[in-house]
C-alpha positions in Angstrom: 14.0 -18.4 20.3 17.4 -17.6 18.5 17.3 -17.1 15.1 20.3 -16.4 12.4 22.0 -12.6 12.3 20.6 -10.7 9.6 22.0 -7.6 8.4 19.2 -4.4 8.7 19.9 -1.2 7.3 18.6 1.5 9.8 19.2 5.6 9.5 18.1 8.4 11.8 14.5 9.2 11.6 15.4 13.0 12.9 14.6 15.5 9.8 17.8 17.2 8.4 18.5 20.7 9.4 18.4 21.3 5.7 15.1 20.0 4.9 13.6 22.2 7.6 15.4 25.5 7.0 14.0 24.6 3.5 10.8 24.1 4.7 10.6 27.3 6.6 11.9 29.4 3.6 9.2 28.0 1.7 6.4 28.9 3.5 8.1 32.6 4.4 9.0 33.0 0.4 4.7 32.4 -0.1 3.6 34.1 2.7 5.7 37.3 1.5 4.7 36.4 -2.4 0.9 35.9 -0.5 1.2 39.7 0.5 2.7 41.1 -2.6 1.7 39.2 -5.2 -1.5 36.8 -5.1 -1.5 36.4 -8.1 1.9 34.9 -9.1 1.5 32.3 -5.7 -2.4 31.2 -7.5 -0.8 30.6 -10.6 2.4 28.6 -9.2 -0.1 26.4 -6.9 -2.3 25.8 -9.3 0.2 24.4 -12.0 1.7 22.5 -9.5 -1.5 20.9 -8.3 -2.9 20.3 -12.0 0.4 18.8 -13.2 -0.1 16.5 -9.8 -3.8 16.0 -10.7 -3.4 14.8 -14.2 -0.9 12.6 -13.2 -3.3 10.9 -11.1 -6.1 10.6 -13.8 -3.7 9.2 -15.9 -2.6 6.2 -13.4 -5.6 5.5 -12.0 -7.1 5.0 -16.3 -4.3 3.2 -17.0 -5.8 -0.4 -16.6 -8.4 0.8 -19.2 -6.4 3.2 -21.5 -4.2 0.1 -22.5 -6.7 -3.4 -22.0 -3.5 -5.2 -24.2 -0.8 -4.5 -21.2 -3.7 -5.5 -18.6 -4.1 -8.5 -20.6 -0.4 -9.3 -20.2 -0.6 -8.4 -16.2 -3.4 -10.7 -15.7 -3.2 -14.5 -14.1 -1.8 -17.2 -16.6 -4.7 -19.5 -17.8 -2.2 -22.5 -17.7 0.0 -23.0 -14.9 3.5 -24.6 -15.3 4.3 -28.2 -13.0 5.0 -26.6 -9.4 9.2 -26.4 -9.3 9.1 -23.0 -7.1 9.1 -23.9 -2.8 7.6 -21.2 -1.0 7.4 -20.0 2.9 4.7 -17.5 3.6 5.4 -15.0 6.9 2.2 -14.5 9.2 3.3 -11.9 11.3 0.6 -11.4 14.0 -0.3 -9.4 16.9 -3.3 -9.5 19.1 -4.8 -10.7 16.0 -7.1 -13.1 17.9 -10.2 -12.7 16.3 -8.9 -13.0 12.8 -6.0 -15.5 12.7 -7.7 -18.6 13.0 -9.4 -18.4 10.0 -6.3 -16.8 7.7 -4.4 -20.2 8.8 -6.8 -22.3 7.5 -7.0 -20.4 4.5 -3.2 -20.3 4.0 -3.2 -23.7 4.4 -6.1 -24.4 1.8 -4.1 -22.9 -0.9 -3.5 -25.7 -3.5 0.1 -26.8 -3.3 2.4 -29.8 -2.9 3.0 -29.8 1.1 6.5 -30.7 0.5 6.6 -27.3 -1.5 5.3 -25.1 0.9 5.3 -24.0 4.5 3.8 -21.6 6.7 5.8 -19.3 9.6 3.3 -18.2 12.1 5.0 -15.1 13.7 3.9 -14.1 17.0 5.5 -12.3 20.3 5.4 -14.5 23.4 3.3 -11.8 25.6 0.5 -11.9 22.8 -1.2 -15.1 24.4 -4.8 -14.4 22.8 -3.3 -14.6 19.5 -0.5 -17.5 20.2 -3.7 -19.5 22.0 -6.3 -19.0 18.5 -2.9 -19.7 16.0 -2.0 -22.9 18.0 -5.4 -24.2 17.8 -5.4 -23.5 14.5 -2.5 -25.2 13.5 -3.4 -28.6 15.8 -6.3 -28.9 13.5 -4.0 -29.2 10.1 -1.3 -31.5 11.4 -0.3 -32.3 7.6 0.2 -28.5 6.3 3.6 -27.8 7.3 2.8 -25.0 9.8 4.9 -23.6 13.0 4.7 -21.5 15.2 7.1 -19.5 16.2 7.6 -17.1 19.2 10.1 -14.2 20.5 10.3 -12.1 22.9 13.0 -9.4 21.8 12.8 -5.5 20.0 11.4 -3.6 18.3 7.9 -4.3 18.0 7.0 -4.3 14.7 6.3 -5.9 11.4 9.4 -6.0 9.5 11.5 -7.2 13.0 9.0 -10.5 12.7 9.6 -10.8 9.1 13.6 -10.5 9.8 12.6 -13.3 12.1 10.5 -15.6 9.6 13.6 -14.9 7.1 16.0 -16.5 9.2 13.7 -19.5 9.6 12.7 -19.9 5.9 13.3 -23.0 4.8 12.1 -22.8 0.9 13.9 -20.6 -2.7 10.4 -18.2 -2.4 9.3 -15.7 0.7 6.4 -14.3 0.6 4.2 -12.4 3.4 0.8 -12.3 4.3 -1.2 -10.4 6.5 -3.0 -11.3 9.6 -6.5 -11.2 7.8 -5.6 -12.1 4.5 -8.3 -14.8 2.2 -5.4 -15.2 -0.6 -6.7 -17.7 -3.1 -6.3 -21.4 -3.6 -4.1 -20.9 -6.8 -1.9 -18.6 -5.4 1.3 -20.4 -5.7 0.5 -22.2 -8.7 0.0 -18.5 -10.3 2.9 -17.7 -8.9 5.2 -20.5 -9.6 4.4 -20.0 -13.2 4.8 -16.3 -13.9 8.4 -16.4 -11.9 9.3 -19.0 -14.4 7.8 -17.3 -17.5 8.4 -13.8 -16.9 11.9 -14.9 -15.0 10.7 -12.5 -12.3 12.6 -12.0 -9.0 9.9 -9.9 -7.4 6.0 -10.3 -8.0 3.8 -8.5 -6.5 0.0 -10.1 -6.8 -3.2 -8.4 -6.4 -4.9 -7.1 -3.0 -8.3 -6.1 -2.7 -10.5 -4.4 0.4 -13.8 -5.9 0.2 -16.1 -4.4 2.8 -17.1 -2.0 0.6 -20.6 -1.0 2.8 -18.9 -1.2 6.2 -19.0 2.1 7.2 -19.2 5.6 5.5 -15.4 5.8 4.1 -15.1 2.0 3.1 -16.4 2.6 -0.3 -13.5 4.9 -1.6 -11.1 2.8 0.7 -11.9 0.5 -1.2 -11.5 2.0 -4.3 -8.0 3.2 -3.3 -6.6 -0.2 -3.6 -8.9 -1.4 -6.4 -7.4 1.4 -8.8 -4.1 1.3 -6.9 -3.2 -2.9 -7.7 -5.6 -3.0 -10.8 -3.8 0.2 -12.5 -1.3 2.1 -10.7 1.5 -0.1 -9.7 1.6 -1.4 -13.6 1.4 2.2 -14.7 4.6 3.1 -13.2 6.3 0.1 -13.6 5.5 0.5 -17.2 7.0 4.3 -17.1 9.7 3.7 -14.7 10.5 0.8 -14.1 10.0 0.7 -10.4 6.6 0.5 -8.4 6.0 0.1 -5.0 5.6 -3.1 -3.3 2.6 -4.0 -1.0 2.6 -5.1 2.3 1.4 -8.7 1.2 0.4 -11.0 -1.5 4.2 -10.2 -2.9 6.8 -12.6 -3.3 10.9 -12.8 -3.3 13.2 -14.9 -3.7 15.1 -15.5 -0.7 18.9 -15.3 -1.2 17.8 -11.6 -2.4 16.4 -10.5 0.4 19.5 -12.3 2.7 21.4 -10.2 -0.2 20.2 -6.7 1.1 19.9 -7.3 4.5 16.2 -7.9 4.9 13.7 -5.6 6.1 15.0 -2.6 7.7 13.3 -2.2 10.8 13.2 1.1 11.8 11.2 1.7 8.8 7.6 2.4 8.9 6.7 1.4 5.5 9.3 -1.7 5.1 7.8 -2.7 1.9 8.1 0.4 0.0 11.6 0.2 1.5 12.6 -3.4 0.5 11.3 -2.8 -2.9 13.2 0.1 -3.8 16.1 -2.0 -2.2 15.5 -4.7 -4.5 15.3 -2.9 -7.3 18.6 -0.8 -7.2 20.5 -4.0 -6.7 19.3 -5.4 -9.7 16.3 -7.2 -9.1 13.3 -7.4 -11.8 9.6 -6.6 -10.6 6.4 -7.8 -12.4 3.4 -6.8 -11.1 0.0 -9.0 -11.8 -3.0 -8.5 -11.2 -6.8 -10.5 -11.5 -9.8 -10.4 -9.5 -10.5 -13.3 -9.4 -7.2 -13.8 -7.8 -6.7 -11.3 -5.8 -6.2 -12.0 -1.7 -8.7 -10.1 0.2 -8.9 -7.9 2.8 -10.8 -5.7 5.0 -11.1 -1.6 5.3 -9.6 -0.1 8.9 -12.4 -0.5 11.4 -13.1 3.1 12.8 -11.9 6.6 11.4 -8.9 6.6 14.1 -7.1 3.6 12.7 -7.4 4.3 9.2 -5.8 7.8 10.1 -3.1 6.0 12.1 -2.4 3.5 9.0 -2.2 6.4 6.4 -0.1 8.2 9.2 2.2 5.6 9.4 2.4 5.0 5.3 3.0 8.8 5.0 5.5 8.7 7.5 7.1 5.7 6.4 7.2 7.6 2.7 9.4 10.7 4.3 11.7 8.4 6.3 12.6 7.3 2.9 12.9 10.6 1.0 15.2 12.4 4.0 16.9 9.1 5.2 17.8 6.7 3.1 19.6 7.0 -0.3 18.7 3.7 -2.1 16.1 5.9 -4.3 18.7 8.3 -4.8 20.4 5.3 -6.0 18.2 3.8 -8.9 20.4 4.1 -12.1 17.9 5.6 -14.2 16.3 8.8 -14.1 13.1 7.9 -14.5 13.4 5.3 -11.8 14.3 8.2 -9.4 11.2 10.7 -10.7 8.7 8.6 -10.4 10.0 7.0 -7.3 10.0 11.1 -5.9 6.5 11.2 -7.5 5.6 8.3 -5.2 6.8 9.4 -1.8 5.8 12.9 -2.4 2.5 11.8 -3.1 0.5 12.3 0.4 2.1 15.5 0.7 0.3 17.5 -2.9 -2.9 15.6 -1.6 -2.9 17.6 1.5 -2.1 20.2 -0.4 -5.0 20.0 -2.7 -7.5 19.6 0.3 -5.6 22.9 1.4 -5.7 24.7 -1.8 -10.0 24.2 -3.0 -11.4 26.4 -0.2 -8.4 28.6 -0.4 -9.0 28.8 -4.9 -12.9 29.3 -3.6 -12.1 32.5 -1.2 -10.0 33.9 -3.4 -12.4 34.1 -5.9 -15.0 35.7 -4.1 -12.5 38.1 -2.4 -10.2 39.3 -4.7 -10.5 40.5 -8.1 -8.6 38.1 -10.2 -7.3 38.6 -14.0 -9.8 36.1 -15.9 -7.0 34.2 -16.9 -5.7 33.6 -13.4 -9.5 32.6 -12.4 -9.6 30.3 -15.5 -6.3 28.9 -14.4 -7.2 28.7 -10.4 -10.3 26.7 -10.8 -8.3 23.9 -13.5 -7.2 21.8 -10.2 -10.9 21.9 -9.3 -12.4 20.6 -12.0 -9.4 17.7 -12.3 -10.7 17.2 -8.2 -14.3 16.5 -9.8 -12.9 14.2 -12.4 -11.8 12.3 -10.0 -15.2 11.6 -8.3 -16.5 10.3 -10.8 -13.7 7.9 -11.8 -14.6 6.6 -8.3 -17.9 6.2 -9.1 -17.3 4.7 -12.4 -14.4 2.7 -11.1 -16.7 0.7 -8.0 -19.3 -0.2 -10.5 -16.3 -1.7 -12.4 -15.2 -3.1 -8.5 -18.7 -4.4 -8.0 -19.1 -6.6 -11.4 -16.1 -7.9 -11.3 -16.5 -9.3 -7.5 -20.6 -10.1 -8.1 -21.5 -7.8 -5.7 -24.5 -4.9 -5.4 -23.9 -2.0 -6.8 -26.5 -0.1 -5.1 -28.3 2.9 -6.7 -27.5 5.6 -3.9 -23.9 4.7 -4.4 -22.8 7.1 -6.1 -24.7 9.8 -4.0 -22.5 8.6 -0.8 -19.0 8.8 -2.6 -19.7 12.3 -3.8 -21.0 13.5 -0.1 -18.3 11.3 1.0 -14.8 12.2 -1.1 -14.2 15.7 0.5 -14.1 14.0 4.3 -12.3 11.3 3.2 -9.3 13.4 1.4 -9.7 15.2 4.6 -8.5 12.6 6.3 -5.8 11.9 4.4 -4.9 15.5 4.5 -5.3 15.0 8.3 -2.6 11.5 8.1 0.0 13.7 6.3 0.0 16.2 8.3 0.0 13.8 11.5 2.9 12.1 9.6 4.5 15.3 8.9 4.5 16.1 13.1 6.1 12.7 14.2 8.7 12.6 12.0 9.8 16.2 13.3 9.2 15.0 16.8 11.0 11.8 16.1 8.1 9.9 16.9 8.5 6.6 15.2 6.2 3.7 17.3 4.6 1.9 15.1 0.5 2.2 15.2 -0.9 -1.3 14.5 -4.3 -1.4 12.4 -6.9 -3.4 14.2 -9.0 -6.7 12.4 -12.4 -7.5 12.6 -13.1 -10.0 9.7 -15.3 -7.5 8.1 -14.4 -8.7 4.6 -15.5 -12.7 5.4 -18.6 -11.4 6.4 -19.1 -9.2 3.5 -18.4 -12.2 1.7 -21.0 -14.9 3.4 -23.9 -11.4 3.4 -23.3 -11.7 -0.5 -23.1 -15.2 -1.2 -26.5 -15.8 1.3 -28.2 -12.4 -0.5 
């Protein structure tokens, strides 16, 4: 299949000589501060690491600190006469137990046909997935569905959403992923807050829903439900930038043929695009409402949720070394909380570092009081944030209709340690390839889990 040029802005993933000199000095200046002076290296950690922890209460409260701005961020109850067009991306690989269903739901959602279409994006080698899509598709002759198939590099998500660009054929892109249960309204939501709000870039809620799957779905989760509900508004609201999703967000298209597309030879291309979008001039609004929101299901084994943070992470330093768009944001805020953003993975692994290292030095070393008092701070901020998880899925659970089971909170606090492990364990991963230039993308398997959540609840 040929399909129209688009411009994609790439960079060298290889980390700067700079950055790692930098890096090395770093850890020599503590290890030599470590010998001489514990002290001074326990206070400077745990500043660092408190600052980084109350920024993360903060966030993850925000929804709740200000109800009025939620309000505002929430689904309108009227929706304008449709006068947007949309083309949703499907891109798709060995996705065959899942993309039969997402089709049909994609095409249930409650549009004029002439309005929308649907791009199902597949490679020609993937037959399981092209066989299941194509069935699919045969039974909704009347939805404005293709198919369509190529066989060139990389393999990857943004090169099939360069590929969907070229074949848009309507004003609004938007992307879904292969598993997605986006809701009916969707693009009558849409249509109406792009006109209102005269958005160019909305990103719409995403929730996991398995949330008894398997021993780290729960907080999983959890992650997105404070992440969409609270985070992405909280920053927009400070800075005036937020990172985009992978799905469920919507452009308009002559702006993305504007800055090239996706880059492709990024591993988070929609934390890239956005950023992209932004310093050219684009305005954000972020909404979000549960009963809206498209759902989604938790990685299905320990191994591919630490390849999908691995790849996130990683995709967070190619944009901090390589690319200067952030650099590029023309207020200052916009760039420190964009920093705050990318840097993010990195103080959590260093807060999973840091508790058993505050812990032994306690026992083994005669601290000043104050220093103590001051070393234990990020520990008790750690604890805070265990039980705004376990406050926040009861919050998850009422506003879904689903059990909220008494042991609950038992399993996140057994749980949250291992599961910051391994996201210490994905940083660090991510910290390895991008020095080894390892840069193959690591796809995250389906299952359906969340539909079948879904059907367990509604035959309870």
């Amino acid at each position: 299949m040929r399909h129209l040029p688009i411009r994609v802005i790439t960079r060298s993933t290889r980390i700067p000589l700079w950055a790692l000199g930098f890096g090395i000095g770093l850890l020599a200046e503590i290890f030599i501060t470590r010998l001489f002076n514990l002290n001074g290296i326990v206070i400077l950690i745990s500043l660092l690491l408190t600052g980084q922890g109350i920024i993360t209460l903060v966030w993850m409260l925000y929804a709740w600190e200000d109800p009025e701005s939620a309000q505002r961020h929430r689904s309108p109850e009227e929706y304008l006469p449709p006068r947007k067009s949309f083309t949703a991306l499907l891109p798709a690989r060995h996705e065959e137990e899942v993309i039969g269903d997402t089709i049909r739901a994609i095409a249930r959602i409650n549009y004029p046909n002439d309005l929308k279409e649907l791009l199902v994006l597949c490679r020609l080698d993937d037959l399981g997935t092209i066989y299941e899509a194509t069935a699919a598709i045969n039974e909704l002759p009347d939805h404005n569905i293709r198919l369509i198939t190529f066989d060139d590099h990389p393999i990857n998500k943004p090169h099939s959403l360069n590929i969907g660009l070229s074949e848009a054929g309507h004003e609004v892109v938007t992307i879904f992923d292969a598993e997605d249960q986006p809701h009916p309204d969707l693009y009558q939501i849409i249509n109406t807050v792009m006109i209102r709000e005269k958005a160019d870039v909305v990103q719409s809620g995403v929730q996991l829903m398995n949330y008894r799957s398997n021993w780290y779905s729960a907080l999983n989760v959890m992650e997105y439900f404070l992440w969409f509900k609270s985070g992405l508004r909280f920053f927009l609201k400070i800075g005036n930038v937020t990172p985009l999703g992978g799905n469920t967000v919507f452009f308009k298209k002559t702006q993305l043929l504007g800055v090239g597309g996706w880059d492709e030879n990024c591993l988070t291309e929609d934390a890239d695009i956005g950023i992209r979008l932004i310093a050219a001039g684009a305005k954000p609004m972020v909404i979000y409402d549960e009963q809206h929101a498209t759902q989604e299901e938790t990685p299905t084994s320990v191994a591919g949720f630490i390849k999908q943070r691995t790849r996130w992470n990683q995709g967070f330093l190619q944009i901090f070394l390589n690319k200067d768009e952030w650099k590029n944001l023309p207020q200052i805020r916009q760039k420190l909380v964009t920093l705050y953003i990318l840097l993010s993975p990195m103080y959590q692994a260093l807060m999973l570092l840091y508790a058993p290292f505050a812990v032994w030095a306690a026992f083994t070393h005669k601290l000043p009081v104050t220093v103590a008092l001051i070393s234990f701070v990020p520990l008790y901020l750690f604890v805070l944030q265990i039980l705004v998880y376990v406050v926040g899925l009861y919050e998850f659970t009422r506003a879904y209709g689903l059990k909220y089971p008494v042991w609950m909170p038992f399993k996140i606090l057994l749980t949250f340690y291992p599961y910051q492990s391994l996201l210490m364990v994905s940083s660090f991963r991510a910290v390895y390839r991008m020095v080894f230039s390892e840069n193959g993308w690591e796809k995250t398997l389906h299952a359906n889990d969340h539909r079948e959540a879904k059907v367990q609840v509604a035959y309870a």
